[in-house]
C-alpha positions as a LaTeX table, in Angstrom:
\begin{tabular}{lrrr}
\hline
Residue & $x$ (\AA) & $y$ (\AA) & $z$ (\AA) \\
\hline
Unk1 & 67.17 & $-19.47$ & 52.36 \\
Unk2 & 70.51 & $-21.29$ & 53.46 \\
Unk3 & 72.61 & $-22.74$ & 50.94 \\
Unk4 & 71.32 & $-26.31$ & 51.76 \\
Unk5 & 67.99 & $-25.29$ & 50.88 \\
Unk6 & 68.65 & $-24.04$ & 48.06 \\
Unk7 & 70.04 & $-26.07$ & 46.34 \\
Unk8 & 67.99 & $-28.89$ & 47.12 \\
Unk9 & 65.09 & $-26.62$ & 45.35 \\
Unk10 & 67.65 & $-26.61$ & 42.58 \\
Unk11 & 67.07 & $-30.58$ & 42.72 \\
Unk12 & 63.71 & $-30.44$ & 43.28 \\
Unk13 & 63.29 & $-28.23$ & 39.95 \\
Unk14 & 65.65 & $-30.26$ & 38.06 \\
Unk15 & 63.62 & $-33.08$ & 38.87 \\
Unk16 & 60.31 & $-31.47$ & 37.82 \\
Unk17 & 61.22 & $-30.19$ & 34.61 \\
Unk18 & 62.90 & $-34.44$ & 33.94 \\
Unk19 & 59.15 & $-35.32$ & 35.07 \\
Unk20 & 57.69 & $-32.85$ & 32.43 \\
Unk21 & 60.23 & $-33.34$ & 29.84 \\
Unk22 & 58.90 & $-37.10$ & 29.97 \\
Unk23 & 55.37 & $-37.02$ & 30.48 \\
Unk24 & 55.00 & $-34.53$ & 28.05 \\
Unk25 & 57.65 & $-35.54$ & 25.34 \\
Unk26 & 58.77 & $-38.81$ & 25.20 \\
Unk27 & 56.43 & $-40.74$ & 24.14 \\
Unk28 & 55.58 & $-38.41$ & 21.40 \\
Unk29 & 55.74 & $-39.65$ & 17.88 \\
Unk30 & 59.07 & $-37.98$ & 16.36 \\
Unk31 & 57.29 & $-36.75$ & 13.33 \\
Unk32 & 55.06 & $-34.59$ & 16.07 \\
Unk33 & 58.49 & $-33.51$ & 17.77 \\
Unk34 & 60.19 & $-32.91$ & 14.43 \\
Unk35 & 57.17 & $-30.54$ & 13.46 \\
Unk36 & 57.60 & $-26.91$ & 13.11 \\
Unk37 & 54.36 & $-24.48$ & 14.19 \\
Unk38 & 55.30 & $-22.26$ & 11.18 \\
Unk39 & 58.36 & $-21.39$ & 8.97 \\
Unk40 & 60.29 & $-18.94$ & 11.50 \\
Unk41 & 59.90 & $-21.48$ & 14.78 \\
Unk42 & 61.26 & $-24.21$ & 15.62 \\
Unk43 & 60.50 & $-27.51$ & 16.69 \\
Unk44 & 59.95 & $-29.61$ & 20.39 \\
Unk45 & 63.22 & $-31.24$ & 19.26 \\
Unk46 & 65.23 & $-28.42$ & 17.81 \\
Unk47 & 64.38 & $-26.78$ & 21.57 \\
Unk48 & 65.42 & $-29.46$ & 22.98 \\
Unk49 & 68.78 & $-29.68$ & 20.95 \\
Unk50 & 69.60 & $-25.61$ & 21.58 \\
Unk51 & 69.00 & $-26.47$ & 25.61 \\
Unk52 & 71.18 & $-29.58$ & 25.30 \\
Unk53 & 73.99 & $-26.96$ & 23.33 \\
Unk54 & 73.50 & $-24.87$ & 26.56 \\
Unk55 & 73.60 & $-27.10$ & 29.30 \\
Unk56 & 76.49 & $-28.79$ & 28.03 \\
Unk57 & 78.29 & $-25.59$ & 28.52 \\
Unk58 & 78.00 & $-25.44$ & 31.85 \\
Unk59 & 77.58 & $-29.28$ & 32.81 \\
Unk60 & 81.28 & $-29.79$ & 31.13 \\
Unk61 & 82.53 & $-26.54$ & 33.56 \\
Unk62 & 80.60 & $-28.21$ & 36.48 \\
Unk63 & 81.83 & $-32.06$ & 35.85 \\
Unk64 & 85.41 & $-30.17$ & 36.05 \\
Unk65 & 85.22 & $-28.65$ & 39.92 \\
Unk66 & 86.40 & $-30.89$ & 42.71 \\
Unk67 & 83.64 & $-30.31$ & 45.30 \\
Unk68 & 85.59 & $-32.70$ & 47.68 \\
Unk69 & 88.30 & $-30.10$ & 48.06 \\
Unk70 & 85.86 & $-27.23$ & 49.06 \\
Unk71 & 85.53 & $-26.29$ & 52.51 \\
Unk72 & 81.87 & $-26.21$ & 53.81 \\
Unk73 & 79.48 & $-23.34$ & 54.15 \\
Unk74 & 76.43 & $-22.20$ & 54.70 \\
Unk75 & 75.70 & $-19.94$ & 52.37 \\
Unk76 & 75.87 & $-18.69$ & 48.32 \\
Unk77 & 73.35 & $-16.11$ & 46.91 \\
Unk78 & 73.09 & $-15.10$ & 43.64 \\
Unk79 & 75.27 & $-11.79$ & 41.94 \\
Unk80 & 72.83 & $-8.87$ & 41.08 \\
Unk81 & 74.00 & $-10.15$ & 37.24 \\
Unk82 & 72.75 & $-13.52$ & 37.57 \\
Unk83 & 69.53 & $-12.92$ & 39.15 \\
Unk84 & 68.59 & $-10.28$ & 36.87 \\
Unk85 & 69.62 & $-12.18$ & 33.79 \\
Unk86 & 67.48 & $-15.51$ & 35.43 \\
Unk87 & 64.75 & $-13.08$ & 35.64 \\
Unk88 & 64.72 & $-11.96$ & 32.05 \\
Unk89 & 64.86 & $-16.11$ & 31.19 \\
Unk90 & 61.95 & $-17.17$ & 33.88 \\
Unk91 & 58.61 & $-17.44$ & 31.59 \\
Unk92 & 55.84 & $-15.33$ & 33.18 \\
Unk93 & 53.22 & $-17.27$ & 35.15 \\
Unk94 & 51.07 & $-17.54$ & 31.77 \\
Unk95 & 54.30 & $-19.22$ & 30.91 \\
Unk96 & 55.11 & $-16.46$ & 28.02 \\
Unk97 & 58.27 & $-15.51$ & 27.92 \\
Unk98 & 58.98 & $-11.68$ & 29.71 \\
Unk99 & 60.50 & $-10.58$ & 26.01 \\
Unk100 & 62.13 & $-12.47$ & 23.03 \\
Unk101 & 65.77 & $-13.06$ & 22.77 \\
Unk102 & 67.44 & $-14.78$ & 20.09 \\
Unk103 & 70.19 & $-17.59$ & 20.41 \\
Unk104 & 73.66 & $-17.10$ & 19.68 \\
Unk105 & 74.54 & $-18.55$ & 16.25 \\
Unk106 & 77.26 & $-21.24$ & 18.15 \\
Unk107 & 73.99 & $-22.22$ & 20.36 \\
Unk108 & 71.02 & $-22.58$ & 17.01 \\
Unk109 & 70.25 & $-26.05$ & 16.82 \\
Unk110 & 72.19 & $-27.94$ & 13.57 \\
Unk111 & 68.75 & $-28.12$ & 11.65 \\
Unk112 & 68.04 & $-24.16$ & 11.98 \\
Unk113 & 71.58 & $-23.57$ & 10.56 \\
Unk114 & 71.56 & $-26.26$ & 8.53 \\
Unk115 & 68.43 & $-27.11$ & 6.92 \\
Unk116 & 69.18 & $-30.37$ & 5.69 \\
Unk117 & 70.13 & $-32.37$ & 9.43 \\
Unk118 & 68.07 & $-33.77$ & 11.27 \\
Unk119 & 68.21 & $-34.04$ & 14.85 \\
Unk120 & 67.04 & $-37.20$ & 16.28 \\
Unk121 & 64.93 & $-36.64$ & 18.81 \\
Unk122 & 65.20 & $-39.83$ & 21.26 \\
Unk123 & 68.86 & $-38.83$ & 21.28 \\
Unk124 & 68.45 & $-35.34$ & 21.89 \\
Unk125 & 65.88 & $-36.38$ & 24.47 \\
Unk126 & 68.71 & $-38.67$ & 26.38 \\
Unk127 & 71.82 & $-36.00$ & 26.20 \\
Unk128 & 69.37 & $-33.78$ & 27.28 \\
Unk129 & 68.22 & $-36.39$ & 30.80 \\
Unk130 & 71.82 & $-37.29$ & 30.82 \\
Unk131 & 72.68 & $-33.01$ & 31.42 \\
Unk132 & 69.91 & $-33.08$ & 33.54 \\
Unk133 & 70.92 & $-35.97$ & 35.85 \\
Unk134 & 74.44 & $-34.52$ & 35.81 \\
Unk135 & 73.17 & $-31.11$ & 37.50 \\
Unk136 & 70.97 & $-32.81$ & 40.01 \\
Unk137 & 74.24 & $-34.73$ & 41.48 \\
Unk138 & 76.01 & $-31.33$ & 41.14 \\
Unk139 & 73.49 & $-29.20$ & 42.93 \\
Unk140 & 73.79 & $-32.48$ & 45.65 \\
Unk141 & 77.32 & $-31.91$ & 45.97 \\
Unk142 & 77.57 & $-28.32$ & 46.37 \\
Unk143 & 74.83 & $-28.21$ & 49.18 \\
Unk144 & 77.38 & $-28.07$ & 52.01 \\
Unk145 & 80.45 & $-26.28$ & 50.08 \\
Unk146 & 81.73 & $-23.39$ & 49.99 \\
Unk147 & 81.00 & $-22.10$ & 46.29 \\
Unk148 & 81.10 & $-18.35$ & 46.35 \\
Unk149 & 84.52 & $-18.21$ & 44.60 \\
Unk150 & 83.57 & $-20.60$ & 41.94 \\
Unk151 & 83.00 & $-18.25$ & 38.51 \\
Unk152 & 81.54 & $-20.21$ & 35.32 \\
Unk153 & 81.37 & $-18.36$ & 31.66 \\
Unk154 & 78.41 & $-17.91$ & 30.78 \\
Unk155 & 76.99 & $-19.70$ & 27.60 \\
Unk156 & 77.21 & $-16.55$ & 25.48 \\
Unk157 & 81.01 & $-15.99$ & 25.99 \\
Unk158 & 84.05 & $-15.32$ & 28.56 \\
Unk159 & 82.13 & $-12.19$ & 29.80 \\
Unk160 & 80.51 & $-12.04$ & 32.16 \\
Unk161 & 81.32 & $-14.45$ & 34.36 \\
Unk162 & 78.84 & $-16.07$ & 37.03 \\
Unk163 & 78.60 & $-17.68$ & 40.25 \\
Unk164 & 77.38 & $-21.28$ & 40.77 \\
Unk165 & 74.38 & $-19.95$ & 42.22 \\
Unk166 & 73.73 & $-18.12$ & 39.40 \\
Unk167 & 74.66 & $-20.53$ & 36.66 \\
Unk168 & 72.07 & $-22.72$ & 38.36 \\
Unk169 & 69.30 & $-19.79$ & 38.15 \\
Unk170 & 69.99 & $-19.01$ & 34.98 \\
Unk171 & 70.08 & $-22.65$ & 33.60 \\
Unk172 & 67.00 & $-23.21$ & 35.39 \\
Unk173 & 65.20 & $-20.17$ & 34.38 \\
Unk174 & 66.39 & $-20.83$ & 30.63 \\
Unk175 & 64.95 & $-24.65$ & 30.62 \\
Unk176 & 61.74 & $-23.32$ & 32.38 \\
Unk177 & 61.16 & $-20.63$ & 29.60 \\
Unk178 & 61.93 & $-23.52$ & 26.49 \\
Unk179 & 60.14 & $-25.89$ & 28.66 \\
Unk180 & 56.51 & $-23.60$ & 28.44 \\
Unk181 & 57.23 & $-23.21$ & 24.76 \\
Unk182 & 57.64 & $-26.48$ & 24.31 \\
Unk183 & 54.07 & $-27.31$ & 25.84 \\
Unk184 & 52.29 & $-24.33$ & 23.37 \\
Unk185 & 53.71 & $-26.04$ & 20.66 \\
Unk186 & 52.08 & $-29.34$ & 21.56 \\
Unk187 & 49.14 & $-28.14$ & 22.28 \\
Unk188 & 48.79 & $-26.45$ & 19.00 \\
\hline
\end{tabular}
């Protein structure tokens, strides 16, 4: 797959998981998106919230590159760290996660570290569109540039660093695997 292609399947997921995200979520009472399935789990919203704490880590590093003084290319692929690492995110086809990790304490949502905020969830719902919007137009911009050299830290610290391509899997992958959660909790 060239570079063009992919990352207009970037797009093309980005824009999937924005259809999902509002077919299945926002018009959902926020009472029903505030609701925990039992003490240790969270919420549709408090997913929602740790994804937007994500994303914004790498939307802010992305909003920050100057595309327009790349040269083209053809091509990016993904390191052997960042497709591994999108691979442990990507839910299984039965849409259960391959193991369990746990967050980072600087990515729990507010009301898992802090019992007594609330999130609100049409809010959360919009920074998280917003994030989404900004990586479709990203992923539209780096279709024709050269973006092998471009290196991102990850959202659990300095090290290791990762490729665009790979930042895009792994944000992807991450989304996707909250995203099937998400839907188990509704439909319990």
């Amino acid at each position: 797959m060239n570079q063009s292609e992919r990352f207009a399947q970037y797009s093309n997921t980005i824009s999937t998981i924005k259809k999902e995200l509002e077919k299945n979520f926002y018009f959902q009472e926020e009472e029903a998106l505030s609701q925990r399935p039992d003490e240790t789990s969270w919420s549709v919203v408090e997913h929602i919230a740790h994804l937007n704490l994500v994303n914004y880590h790498y939307v802010k590093q992305l909003e920050n590159i100057d595309f327009e003084g790349l040269p083209s290319a053809t091509s990016a692929t993904s390191s052997w760290f960042g497709a591994f690492f999108a691979k442990l995110m990507r839910p299984k086809a039965d849409g259960k996660p391959l193991f369990k990790m746990r967050a980072p304490k600087a990515l729990l949502p507010v009301s898992v570290v802090h019992p007594e905020a609330k999130i609100l969830p049409r809010v959360a719902f919009q920074d998280l569109m917003r994030d989404l919007s900004a990586l479709e137009a990203i992923a539209a911009q780096a279709q024709v540039k050269n973006v092998t050299k471009i290196k991102l830290q990850t959202a659990i610290g300095s090290w290791p660093k990762v490729n665009l391509v790979d930042a895009f899997e792994i944000v992807l992958a991450h989304m996707q695997r909250h995203l099937a959660v998400m839907k188990k909790i509704q439909l319990n």
